[in-house]
C-alpha positions as CSV (number, residue, x, y, z in Angstrom):
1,X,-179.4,-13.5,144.5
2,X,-177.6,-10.4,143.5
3,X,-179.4,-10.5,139.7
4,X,-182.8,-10.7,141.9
5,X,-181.2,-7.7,144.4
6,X,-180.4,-5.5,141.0
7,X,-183.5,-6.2,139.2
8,X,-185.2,-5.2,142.0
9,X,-183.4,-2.0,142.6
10,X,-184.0,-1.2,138.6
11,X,-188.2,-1.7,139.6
12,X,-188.2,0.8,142.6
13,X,-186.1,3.6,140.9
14,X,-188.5,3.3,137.6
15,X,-191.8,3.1,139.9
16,X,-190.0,6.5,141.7
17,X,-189.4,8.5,139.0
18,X,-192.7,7.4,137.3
19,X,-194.1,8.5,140.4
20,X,-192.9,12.3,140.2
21,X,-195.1,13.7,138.3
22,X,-194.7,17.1,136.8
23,X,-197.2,19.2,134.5
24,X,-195.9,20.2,130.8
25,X,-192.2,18.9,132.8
26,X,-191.5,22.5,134.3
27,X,-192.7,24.3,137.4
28,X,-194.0,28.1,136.3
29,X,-194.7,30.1,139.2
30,X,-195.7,34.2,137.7
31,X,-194.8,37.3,140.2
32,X,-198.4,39.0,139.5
33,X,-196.9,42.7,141.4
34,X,-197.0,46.3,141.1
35,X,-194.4,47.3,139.2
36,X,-195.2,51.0,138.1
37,X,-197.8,52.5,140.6
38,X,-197.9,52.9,144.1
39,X,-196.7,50.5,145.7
40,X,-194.0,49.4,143.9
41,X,-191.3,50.2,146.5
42,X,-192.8,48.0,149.1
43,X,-193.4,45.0,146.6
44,X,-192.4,45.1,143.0
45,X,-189.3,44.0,141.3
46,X,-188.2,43.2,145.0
47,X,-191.0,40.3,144.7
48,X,-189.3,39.2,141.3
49,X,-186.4,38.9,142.5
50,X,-187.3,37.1,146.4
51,X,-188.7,34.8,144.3
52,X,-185.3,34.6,142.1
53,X,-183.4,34.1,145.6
54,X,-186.2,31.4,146.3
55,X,-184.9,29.0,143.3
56,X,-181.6,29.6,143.6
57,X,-181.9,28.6,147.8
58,X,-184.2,25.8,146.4
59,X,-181.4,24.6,143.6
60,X,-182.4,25.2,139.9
61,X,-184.6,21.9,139.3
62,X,-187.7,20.4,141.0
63,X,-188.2,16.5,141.1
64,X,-185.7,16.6,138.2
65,X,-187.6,19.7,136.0
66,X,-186.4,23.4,135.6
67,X,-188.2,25.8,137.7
68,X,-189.4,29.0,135.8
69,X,-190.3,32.0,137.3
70,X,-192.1,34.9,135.0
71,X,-193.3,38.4,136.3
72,X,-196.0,40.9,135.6
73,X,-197.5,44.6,136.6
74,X,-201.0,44.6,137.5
75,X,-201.1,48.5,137.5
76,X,-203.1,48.2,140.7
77,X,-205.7,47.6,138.3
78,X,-208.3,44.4,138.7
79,X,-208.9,44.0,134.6
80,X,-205.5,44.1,134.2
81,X,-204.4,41.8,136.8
82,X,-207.3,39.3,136.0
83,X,-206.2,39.2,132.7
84,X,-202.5,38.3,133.1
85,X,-203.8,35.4,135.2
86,X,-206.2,34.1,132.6
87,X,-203.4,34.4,129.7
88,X,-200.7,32.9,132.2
89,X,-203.1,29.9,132.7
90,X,-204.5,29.9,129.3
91,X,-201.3,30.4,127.2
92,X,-198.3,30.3,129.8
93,X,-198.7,26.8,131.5
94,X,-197.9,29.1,135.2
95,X,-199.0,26.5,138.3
96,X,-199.2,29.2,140.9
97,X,-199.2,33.0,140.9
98,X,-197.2,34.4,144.1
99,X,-197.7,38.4,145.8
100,X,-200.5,40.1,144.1
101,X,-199.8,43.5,146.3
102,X,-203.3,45.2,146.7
103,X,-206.5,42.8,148.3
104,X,-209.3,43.5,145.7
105,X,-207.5,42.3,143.0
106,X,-205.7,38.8,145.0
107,X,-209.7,38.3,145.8
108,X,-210.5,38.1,142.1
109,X,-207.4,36.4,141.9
110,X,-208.3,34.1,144.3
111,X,-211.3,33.2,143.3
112,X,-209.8,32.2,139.5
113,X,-206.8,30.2,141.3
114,X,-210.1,28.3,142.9
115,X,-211.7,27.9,139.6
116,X,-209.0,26.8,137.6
117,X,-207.5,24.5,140.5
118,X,-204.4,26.6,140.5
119,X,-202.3,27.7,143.8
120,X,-202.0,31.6,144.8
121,X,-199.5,32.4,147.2
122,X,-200.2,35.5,148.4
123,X,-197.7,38.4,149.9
124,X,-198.8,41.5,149.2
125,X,-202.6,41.5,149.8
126,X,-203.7,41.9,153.4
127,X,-207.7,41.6,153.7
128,X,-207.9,38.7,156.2
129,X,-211.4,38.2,154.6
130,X,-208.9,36.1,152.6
131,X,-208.5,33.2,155.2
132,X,-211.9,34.0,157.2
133,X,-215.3,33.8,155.0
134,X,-214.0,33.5,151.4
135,X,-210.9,30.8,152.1
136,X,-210.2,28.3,149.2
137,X,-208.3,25.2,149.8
138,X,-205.8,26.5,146.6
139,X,-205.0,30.0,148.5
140,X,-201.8,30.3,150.9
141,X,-201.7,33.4,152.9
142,X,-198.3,33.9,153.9
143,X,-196.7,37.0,155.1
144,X,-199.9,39.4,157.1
145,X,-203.1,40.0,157.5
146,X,-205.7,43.1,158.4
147,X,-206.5,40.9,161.7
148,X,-202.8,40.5,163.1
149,X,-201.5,43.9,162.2
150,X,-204.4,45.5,163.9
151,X,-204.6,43.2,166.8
152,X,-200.8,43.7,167.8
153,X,-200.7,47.3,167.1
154,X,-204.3,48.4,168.3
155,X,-203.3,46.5,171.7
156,X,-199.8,47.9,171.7
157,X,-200.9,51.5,171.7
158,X,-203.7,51.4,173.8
159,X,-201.7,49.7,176.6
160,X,-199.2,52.9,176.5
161,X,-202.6,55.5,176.8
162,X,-203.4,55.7,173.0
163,X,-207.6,55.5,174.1
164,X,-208.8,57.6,171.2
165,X,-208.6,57.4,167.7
166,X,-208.8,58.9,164.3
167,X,-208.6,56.6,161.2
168,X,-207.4,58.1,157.7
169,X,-208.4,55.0,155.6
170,X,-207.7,54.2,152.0
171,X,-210.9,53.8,150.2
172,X,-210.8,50.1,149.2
173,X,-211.3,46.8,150.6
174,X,-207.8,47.0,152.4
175,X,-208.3,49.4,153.7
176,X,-211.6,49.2,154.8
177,X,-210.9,46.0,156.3
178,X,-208.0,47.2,158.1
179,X,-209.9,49.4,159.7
180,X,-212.7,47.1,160.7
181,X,-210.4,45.1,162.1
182,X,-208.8,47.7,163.5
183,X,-212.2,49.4,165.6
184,X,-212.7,46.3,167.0
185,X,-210.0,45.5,168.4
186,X,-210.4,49.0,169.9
187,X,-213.3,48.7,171.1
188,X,-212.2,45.2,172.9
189,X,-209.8,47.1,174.6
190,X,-212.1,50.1,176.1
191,X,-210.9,52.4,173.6
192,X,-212.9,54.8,171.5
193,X,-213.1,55.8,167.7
194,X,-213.8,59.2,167.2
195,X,-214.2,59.6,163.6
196,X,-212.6,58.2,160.2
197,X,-212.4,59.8,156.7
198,X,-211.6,57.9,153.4
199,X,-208.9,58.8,150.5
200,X,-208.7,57.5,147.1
201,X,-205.7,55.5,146.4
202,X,-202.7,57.0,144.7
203,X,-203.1,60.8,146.6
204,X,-200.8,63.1,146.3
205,X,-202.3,65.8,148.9
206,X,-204.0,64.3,152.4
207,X,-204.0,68.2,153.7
208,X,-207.8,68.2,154.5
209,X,-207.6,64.3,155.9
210,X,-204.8,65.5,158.0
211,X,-206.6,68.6,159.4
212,X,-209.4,66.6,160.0
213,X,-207.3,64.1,162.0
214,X,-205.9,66.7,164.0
215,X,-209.0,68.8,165.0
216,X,-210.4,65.8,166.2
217,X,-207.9,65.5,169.2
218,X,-207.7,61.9,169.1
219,X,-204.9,60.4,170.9
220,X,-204.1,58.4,168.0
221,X,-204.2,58.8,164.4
222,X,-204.3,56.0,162.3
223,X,-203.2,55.6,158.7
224,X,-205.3,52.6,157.3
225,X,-203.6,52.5,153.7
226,X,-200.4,51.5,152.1
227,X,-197.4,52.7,149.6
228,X,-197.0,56.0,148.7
229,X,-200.1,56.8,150.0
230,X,-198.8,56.3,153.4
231,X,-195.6,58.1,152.9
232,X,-197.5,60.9,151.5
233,X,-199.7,60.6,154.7
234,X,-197.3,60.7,157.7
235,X,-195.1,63.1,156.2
236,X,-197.7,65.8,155.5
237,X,-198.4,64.6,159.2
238,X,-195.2,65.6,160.1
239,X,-195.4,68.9,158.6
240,X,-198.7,70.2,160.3
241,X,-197.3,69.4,163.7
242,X,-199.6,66.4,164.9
243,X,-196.7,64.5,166.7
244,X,-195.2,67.9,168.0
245,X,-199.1,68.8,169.2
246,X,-199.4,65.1,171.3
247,X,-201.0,63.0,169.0
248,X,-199.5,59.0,168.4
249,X,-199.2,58.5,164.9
250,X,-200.1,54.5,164.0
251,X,-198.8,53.2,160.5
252,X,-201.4,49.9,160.3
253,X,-199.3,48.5,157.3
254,X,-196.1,49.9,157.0
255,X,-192.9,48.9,155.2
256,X,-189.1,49.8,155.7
257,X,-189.2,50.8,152.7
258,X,-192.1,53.8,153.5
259,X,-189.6,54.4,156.3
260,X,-187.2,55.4,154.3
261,X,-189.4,56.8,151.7
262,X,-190.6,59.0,154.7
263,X,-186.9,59.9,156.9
264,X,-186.9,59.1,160.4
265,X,-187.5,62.8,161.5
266,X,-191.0,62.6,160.5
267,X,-191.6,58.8,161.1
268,X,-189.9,58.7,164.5
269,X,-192.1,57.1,167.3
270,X,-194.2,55.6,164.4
271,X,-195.7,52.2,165.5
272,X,-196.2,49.4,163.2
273,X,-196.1,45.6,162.9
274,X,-194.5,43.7,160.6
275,X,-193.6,40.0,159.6
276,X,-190.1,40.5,159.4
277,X,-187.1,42.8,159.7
278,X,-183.8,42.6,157.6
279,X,-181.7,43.4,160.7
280,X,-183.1,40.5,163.2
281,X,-179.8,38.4,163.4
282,X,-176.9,37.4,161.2
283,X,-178.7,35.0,159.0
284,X,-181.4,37.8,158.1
285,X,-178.7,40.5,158.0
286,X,-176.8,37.9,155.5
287,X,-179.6,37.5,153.2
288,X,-181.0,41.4,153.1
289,X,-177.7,41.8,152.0
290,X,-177.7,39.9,149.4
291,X,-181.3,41.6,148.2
292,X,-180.2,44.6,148.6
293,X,-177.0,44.0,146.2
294,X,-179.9,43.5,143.6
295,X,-182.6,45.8,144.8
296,X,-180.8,48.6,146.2
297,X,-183.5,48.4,149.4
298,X,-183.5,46.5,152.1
299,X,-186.4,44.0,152.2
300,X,-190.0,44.4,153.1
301,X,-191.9,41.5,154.9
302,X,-193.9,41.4,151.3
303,X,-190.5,40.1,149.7
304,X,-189.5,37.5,152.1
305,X,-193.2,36.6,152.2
306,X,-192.7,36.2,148.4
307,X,-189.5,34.1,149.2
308,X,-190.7,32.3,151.4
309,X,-194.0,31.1,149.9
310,X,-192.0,30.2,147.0
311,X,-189.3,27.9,148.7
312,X,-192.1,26.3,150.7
313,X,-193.8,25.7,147.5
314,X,-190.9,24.3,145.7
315,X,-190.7,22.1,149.2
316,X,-193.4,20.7,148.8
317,X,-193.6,19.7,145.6
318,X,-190.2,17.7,146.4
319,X,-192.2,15.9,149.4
320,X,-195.1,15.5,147.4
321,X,-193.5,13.7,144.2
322,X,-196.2,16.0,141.9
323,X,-197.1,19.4,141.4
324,X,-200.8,18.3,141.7
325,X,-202.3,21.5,143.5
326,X,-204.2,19.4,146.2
327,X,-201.5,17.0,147.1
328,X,-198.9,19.7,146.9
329,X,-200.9,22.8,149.4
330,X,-201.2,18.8,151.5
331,X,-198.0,18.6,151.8
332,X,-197.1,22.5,152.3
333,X,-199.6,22.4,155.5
334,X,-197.8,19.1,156.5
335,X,-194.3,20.7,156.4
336,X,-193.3,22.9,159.0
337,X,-192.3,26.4,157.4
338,X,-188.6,26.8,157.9
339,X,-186.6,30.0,156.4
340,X,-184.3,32.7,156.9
341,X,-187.2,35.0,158.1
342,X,-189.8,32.3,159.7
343,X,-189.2,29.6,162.1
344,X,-192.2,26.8,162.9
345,X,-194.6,28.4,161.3
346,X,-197.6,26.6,160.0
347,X,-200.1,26.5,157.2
348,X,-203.9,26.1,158.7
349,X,-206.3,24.3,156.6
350,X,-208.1,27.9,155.7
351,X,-205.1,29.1,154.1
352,X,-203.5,31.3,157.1
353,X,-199.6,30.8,157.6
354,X,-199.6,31.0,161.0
355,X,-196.1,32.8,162.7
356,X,-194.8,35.3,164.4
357,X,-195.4,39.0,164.4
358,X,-193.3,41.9,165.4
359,X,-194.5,45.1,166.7
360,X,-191.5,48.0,166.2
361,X,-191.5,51.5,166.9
362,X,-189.5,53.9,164.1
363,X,-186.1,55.1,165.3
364,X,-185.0,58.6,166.3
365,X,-182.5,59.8,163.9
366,X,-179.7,59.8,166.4
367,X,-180.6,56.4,167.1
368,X,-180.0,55.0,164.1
369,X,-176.4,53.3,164.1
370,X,-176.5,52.7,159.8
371,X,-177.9,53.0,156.5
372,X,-182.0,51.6,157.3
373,X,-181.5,50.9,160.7
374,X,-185.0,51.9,161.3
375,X,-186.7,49.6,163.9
376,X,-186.6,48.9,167.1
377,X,-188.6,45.8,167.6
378,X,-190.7,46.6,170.6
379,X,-192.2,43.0,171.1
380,X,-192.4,39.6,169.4
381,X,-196.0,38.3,169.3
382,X,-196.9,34.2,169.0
383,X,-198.4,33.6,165.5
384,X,-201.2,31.7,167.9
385,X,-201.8,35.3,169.6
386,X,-201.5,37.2,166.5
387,X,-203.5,35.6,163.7
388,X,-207.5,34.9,163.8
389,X,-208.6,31.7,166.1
390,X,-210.0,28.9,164.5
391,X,-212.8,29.2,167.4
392,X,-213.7,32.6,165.1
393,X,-213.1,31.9,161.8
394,X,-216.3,32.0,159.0
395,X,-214.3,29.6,156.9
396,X,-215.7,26.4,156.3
397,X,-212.4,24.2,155.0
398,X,-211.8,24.9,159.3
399,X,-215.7,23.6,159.9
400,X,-215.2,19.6,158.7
């Protein structure tokens, strides 16, 4: 009986390992970020090294395989970026590509990952057309989109008298879709747009956009664009006067990091919404800590995004037995996502993580009790009431 018991035992623990299947017997997983243009503060080597934090949470192996992680700068440029993708595929054996800060190139991404029956776990893009009319059953959208961040700020201000507004808007698709998104939401809420003007990305003077924001008398001006871009944008903001003249200033993607970049006496009374905050409780303040050891910021809700698609990743390819795309992204909408910055969230079948938002208004400077003790978090908003309904979503994986 015991020789039957032990040669049985000896059959399950072969047909188990057989069973975890891993692809050239390592998991690659390549940080595609900005590391040299404008919006490097905000994503970056911050991304490479969430990810970095990610494994070492995770432990250094996968189903019994090492986990690699490789990084490279996209230059805020689409050839380049498409590029590194196709020779990290081609020549690097990488299985998923996380970040990819800036939303025209993730959609080119995106639509390679599709091709190539890759994963992308994106962190840094923000065009919600990611999840709505172009969604791919390979793409995880994990940290924000255009949708929730205007939906929770649009409907934040309005309900404290912002009724009119002025959009300075970067001039590609994130920006254009953040302002979409942004209008109607507006609109929804008896509010009125009065005007918009559109900037190249990477500008160094907004003097004219700013003028025209403030001759418009809008209640509200809103700053549809990202990075330095949005520094540059709220602090030239601050020197013409608009705050001190009555108008709301509205960052519709900003970071702690442009906080900073910025100083609370021209960001103060800023709104913005955000996916996470370093100083939330003593598990976030823990980790931040230990990012910012490495960094020298605190982190931006595009590098817990990044460290939190990648443990969930890594999760489910444990679950899963495989690094099969289909049966892992299976398995990652299966698992509840559980980390130090989210808490039940939830992968949809069209590629949306759905969790919690934050709106948070910037600090006074006498309000501020450290070093980045920027936000005051205003309100915490459902992931159900901040994210896109399936009862208006385009995509079709959400149709069957």
């Amino acid at each position: 009986m015991k020789k039957h018991f032990l040669a049985l035992a000896i059959v399950v623990a072969t047909a188990s390992t057989a069973s975890a299947q891993i692809s050239d017997d390592v998991v690659r997983i390549g940080v595609l970020t900005d590391l040299s243009s404008w919006g490097r503060d905000n994503s970056g080597p911050g991304s490479v090294e969430a990810a970095k934090m990610a494994v070492e949470e995770f432990g250094p192996t996968v189903l019994g395989k090492p986990i690699e992680i490789a990084s490279a700068d996209h230059q805020m440029k689409t050839d380049v970026g498409l590029q590194i993708a196709r020779d990290w595929f081609d020549n690097g054996k990488v299985d998923a590509i996380a970040d990819i800060p800036n939303s025209g190139i993730a959609i080119a991404i995106h639509n390679m990952v599709k091709e190539r029956n890759k994963i992308a776990l994106l962190s840094g893009p923000g065009a919600s057309s990611l999840t709505d009319e172009l969604c791919s059953p390979n793409t995880v959208h994990f940290a924000y989109d255009t949708y929730a961040l205007s939906k929770v700020t649009a409907s934040a201000v309005i309900n404290e008298g912002g009724k009119s507004w002025f959009f300075v808007t970067a001039d590609y698709a994130f920006g254009q879709q953040l302002e979409k998104d942004a209008v109607r939401f507006i609109k929804e809420l008896d509010g009125k747009v009065l005007g918009s003007v559109r900037h190249p990305t990477n500008t160094a003077d907004f003097s004219s956009f700013v003028l025209q924001a403030q001759n418009s008398k809008a209640d509200v001006v809103a700053f549809a664009n990202a990075g330095q871009d949005t520094d540059n944008a709220i602090k030239q903001s601050g020197e013409f006067g608009l705050v001190q003249g009555g108008q709301k200033l509205v960052g519709l993607l900003m970071f702690d990091t442009d906080v900073h970049a910025i100083g609370l006496q021209s960001a103060r009374g800023t709104y913005m919404t955000t996916a996470s905050y370093w100083n939330m409780d003593e598990k976030t303040r823990a980790w931040s800590k230990k990012f910012f050891a490495r960094t020298k910021v605190m982190p931006t809700m595009i590098h817990t995004g990044v460290y939190g698609s990648v443990l969930h990743y890594l999760k489910a390819i444990q679950a899963a037995g495989t690094d099969d795309p289909a049966k892992v992204v299976a398995k990652m909408r299966e698992l509840p996502i559980e980390d130090t910055f989210v808490h039940g969230g939830k992968l949809r079948e069209d590629g949306r993580v759905v969790r919690d938002m934050y709106l948070a208004r910037v600090k006074k400077p006498s309000e501020s009790k450290e070093p980045w003790d920027y936000l005051d978090i205003v309100k915490t908003v459902k992931g159900e009431d901040a994210y896109r309904p399936v009862s208006e979503s385009k995509c079709q994986l959400l149709k069957k």
